[in-house]
C-alpha positions in Angstrom: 0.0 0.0 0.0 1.2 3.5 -0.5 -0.5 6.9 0.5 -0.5 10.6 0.0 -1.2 13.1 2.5 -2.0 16.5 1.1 -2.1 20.0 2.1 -3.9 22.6 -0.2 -4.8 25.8 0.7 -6.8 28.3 -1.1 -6.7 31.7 -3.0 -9.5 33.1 -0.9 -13.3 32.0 0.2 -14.4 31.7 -3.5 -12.2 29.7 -4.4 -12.4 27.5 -1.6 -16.3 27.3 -2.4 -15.5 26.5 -6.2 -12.5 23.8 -5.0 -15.3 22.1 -2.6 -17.4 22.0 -5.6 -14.3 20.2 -8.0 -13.9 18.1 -5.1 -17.0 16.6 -4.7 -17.5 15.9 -8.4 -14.2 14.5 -7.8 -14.6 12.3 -5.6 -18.1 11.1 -6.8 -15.9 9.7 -9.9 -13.5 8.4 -7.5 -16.0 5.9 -5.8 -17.6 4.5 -8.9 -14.5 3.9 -11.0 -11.2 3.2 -8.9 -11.5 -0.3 -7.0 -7.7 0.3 -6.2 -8.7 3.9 -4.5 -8.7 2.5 -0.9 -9.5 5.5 1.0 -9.8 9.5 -1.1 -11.0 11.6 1.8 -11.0 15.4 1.9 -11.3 17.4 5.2 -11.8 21.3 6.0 -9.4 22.4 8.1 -11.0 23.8 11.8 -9.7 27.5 12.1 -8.0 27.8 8.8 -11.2 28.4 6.3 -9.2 28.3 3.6 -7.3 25.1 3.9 -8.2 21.4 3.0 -6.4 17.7 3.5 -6.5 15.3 1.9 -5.1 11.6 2.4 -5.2 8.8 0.3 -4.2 5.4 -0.2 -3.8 3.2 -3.0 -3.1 -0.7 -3.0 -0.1 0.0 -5.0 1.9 2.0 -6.8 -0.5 0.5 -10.4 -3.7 1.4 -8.5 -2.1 5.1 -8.2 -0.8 4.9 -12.2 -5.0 4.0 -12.5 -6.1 6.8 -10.4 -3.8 9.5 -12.2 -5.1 8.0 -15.6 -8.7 8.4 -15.1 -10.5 11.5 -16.9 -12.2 12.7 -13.9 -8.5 12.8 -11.8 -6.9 14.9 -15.3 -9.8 17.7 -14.8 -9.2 17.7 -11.0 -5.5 18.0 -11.4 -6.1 20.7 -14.4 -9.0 22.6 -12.9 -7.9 22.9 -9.3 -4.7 25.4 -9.9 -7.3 28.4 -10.6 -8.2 28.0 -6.8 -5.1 27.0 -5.4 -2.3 29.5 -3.6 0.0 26.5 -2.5 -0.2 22.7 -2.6 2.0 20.2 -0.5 2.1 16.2 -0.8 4.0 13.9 1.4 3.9 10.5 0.4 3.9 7.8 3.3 4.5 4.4 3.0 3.2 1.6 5.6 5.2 -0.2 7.7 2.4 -2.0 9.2 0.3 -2.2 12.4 -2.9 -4.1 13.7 -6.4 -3.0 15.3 -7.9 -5.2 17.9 -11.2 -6.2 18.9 -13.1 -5.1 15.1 -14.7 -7.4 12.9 -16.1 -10.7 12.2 -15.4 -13.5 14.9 -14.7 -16.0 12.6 -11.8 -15.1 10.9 -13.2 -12.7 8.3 -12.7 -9.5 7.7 -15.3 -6.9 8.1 -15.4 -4.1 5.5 -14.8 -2.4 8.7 -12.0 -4.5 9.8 -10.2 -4.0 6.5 -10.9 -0.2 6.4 -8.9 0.0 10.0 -6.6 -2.4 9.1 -5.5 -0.7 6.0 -5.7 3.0 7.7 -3.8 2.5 11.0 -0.3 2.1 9.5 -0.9 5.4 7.8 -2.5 7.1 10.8 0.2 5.7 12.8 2.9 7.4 10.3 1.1 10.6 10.6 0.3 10.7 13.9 4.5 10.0 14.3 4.7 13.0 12.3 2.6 15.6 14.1 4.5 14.7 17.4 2.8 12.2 19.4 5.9 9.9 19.4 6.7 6.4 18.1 6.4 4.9 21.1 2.9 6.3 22.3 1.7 5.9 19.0 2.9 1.9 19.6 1.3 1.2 22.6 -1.9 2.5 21.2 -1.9 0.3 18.3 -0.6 -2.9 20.0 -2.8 -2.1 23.2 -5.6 -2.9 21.0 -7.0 0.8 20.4 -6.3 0.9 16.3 -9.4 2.6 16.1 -8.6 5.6 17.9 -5.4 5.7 16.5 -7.3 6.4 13.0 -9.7 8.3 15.1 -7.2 10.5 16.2 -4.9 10.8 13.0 -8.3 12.3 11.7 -8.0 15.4 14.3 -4.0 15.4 13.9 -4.2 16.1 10.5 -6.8 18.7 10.8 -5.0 20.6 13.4 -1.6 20.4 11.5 2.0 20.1 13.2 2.9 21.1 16.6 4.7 24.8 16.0 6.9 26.1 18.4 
């Protein structure tokens, strides 16, 4: 799996109306047409009305390739500079992880399961990131609390890094 965490912010409250718009035709696209999109969500960013994040994650590096392909992705990419003052993608990697206590008894994976499964590495990478430290970040996964590790990469990434 590989992901993207991105940071755009816009020119000014116009343009972040007509971005949310672009985003949300976006996105719409995204769910019917890209089975190797894992996660494409978009947030507005509390106390900054002008910023947005984004993180995504593909199932590899091909399901990305398909994503940057597809028609709908080409007007995004094309269409979104018009709005845009600045623009910053980190790309993560996961190393792994695990989230306890989710899903089907038997064995199976929930689509719930998965979804944590497959975010936690990534929120775990993140959450490293904006300074909670490794090793908290650790005990929360292994101590069987995965989902508010993704819970909490959620808020992370809305409030940004620790300054100062």
């Amino acid at each position: 799996m590989v992901g993207i965490v991105v940071r755009f912010v816009c020119r000014d409250e116009a343009s972040a109306e007509a971005f949310d718009g672009l985003v949300a035709e976006t996105v719409a696209e995204i769910e019917k047409r890209e089975a190797g999109t894992l996660v494409y969500v978009a947030h507005r960013v509390e106390g900054e009305p002008l910023a947005r994040v984004f993180y995504e994650l593909y199932a590899d590096r091909a399901a990305f390739a398909v994503h940057e392909e597809q028609g709908h992705t080409r007007r995004f990419l094309a269409e979104r500079e018009q709005y845009l003052a600045s623009v910053d993608v980190t790309w993560v990697q996961a190393q792994g992880g695990k989230v306890g206590g989710v899903g089907a008894g038997s064995g199976e994976r929930s689509g719930l399961r998965t979804v944590l499964l497959t975010l936690a590495p990534l929120c775990g990478v993140l959450l490293v990131a904006f300074g909670l430290g490794r090793e908290r970040v650790e005990a929360a996964v292994v101590g069987g609390v995965g989902v508010l590790v993704v819970l909490g990469c959620a808020w992370l990434v809305l409030k940004g890094p620790r300054r100062g």
